[in-house]
TORKOL-4160 file (C-alpha; in steps of 0.2 Angstrom, whole numbers, padded with zeros to 4 digits, m for minus):
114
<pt num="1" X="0000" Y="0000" Z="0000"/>
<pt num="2" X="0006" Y="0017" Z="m0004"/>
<pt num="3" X="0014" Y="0028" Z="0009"/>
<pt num="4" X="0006" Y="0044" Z="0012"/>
<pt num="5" X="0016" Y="0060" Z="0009"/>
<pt num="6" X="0018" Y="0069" Z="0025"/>
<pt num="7" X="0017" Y="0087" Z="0017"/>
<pt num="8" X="m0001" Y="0082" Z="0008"/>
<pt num="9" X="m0009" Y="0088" Z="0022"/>
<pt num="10" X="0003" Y="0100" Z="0032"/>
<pt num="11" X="m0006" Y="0119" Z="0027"/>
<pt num="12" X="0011" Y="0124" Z="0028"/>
<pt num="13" X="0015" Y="0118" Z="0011"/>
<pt num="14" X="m0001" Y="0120" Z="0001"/>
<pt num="15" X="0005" Y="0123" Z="m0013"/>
<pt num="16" X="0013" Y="0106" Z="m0015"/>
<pt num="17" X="m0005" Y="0097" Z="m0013"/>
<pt num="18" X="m0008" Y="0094" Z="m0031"/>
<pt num="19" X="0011" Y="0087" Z="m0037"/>
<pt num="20" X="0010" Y="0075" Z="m0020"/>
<pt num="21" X="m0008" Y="0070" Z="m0023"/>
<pt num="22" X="m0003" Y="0065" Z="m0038"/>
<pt num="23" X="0010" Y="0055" Z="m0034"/>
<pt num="24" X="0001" Y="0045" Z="m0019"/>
<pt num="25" X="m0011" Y="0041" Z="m0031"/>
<pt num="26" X="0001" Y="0036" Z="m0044"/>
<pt num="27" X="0010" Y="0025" Z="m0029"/>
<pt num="28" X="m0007" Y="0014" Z="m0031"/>
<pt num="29" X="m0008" Y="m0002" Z="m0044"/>
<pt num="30" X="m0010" Y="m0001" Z="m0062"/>
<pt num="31" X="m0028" Y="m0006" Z="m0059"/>
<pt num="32" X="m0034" Y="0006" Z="m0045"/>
<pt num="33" X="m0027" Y="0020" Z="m0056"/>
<pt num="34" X="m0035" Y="0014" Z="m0072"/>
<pt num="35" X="m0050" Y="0019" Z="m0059"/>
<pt num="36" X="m0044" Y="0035" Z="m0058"/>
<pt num="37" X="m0040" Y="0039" Z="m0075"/>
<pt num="38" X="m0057" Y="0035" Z="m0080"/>
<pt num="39" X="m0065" Y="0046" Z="m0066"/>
<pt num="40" X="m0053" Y="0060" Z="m0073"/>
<pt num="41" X="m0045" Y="0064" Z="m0057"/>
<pt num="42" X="m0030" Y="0073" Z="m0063"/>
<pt num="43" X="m0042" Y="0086" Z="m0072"/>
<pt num="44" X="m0052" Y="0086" Z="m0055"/>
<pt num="45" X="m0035" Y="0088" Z="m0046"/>
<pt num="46" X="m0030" Y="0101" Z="m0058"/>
<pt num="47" X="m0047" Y="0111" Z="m0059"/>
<pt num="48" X="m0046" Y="0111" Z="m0039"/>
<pt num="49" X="m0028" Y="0117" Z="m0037"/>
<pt num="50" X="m0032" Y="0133" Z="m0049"/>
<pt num="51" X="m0045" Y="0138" Z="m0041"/>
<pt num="52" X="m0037" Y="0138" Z="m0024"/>
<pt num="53" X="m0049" Y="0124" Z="m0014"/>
<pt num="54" X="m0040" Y="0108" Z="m0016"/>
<pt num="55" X="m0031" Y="0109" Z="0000"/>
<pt num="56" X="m0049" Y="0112" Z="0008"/>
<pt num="57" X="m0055" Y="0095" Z="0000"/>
<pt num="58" X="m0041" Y="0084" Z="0003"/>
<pt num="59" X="m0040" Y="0090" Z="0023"/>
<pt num="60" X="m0061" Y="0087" Z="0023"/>
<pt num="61" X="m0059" Y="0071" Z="0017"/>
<pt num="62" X="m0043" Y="0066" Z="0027"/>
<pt num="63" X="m0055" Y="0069" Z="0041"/>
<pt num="64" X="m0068" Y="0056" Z="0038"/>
<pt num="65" X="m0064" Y="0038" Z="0042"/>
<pt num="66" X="m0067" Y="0027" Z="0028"/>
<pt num="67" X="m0062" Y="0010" Z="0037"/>
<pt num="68" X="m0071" Y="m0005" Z="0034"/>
<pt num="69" X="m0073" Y="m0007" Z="0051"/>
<pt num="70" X="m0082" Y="0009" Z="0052"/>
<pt num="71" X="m0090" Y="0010" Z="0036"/>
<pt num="72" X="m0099" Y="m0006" Z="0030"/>
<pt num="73" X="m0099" Y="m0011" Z="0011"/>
<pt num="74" X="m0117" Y="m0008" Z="0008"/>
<pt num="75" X="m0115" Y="0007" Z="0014"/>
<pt num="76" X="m0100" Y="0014" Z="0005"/>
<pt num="77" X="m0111" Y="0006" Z="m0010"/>
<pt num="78" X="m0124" Y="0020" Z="m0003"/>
<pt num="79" X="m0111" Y="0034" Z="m0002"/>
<pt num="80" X="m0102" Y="0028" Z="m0018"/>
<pt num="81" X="m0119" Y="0032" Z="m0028"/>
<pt num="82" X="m0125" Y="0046" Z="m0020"/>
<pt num="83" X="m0107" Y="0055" Z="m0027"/>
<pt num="84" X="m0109" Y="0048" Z="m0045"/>
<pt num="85" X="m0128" Y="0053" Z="m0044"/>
<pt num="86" X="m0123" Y="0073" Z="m0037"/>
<pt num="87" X="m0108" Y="0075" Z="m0050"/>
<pt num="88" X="m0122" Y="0070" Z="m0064"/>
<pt num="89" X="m0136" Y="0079" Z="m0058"/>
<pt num="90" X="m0120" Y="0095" Z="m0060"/>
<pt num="91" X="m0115" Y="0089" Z="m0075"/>
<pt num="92" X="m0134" Y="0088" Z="m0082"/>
<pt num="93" X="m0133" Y="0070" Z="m0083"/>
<pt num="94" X="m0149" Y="0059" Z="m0076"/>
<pt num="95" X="m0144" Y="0050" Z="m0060"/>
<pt num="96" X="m0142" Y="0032" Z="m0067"/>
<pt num="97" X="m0134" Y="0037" Z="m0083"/>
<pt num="98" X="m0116" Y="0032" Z="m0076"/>
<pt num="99" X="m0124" Y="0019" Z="m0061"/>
<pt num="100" X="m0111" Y="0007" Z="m0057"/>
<pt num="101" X="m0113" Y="m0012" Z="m0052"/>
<pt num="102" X="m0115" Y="m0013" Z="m0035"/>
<pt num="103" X="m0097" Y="m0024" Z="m0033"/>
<pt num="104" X="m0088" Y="m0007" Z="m0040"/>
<pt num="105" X="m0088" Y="0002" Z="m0023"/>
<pt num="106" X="m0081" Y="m0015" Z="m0015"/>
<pt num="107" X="m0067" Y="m0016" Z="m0030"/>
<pt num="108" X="m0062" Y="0003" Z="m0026"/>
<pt num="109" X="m0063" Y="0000" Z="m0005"/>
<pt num="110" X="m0053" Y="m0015" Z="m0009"/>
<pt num="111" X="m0040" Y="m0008" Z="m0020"/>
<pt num="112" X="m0039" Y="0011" Z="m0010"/>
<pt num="113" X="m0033" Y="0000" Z="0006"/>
<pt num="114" X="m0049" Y="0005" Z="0014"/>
């Protein structure tokens, strides 16, 4: 499992959020980043950095505790939809047009280490 960068959440050195990010995730299996790639995460990672609010995302979401044992499969399933649904509904998509199979948020908590 990848390492996480200590200065990807020190405020100290925001401005090294995006280059570290990308690493971490780059740190991940040929298979997990194929996820990312298709999800476009660099664009998001880009798109966030530029306009000054990706160090407010990563430290909100380095906040939450995604464990398995906190966090069951059904409902990361729940969690998993519910973001696919809210970034079609912005993108002016209908809800189910990108609905994964319900074994796709068990495949990423699997390969994410979660």
């Amino acid at each position: 499992m990848p390492r996480k960068p200590t200065c990807l959440y020190n405020p100290i050195l925001n401005e090294n959020i995006a280059p570290n990010l990308v690493a971490y995730i780059n740190g991940f299996s040929e298979t997990a980043r194929r996820i990312f790639e298709k999800f476009k995460f660099a664009d998001q990672i880009e798109k966030l950095d530029s306009s000054n609010r990706l160090f407010i995302n990563v430290k909100a979401m380095a906040g939450i505790d995604l464990h398995p044992d906190r966090i069951s499969n059904i409902e990361m399933g729940y969690i998993f939809e519910h973001l696919v649904m809210k970034f079609n509904a912005q993108a002016n998509e209908r809800a189910g047009d990108n609905r994964g199979a319900p074994w796709e948020s068990g495949l990423i908590l699997e390969l994410t280490g979660l």
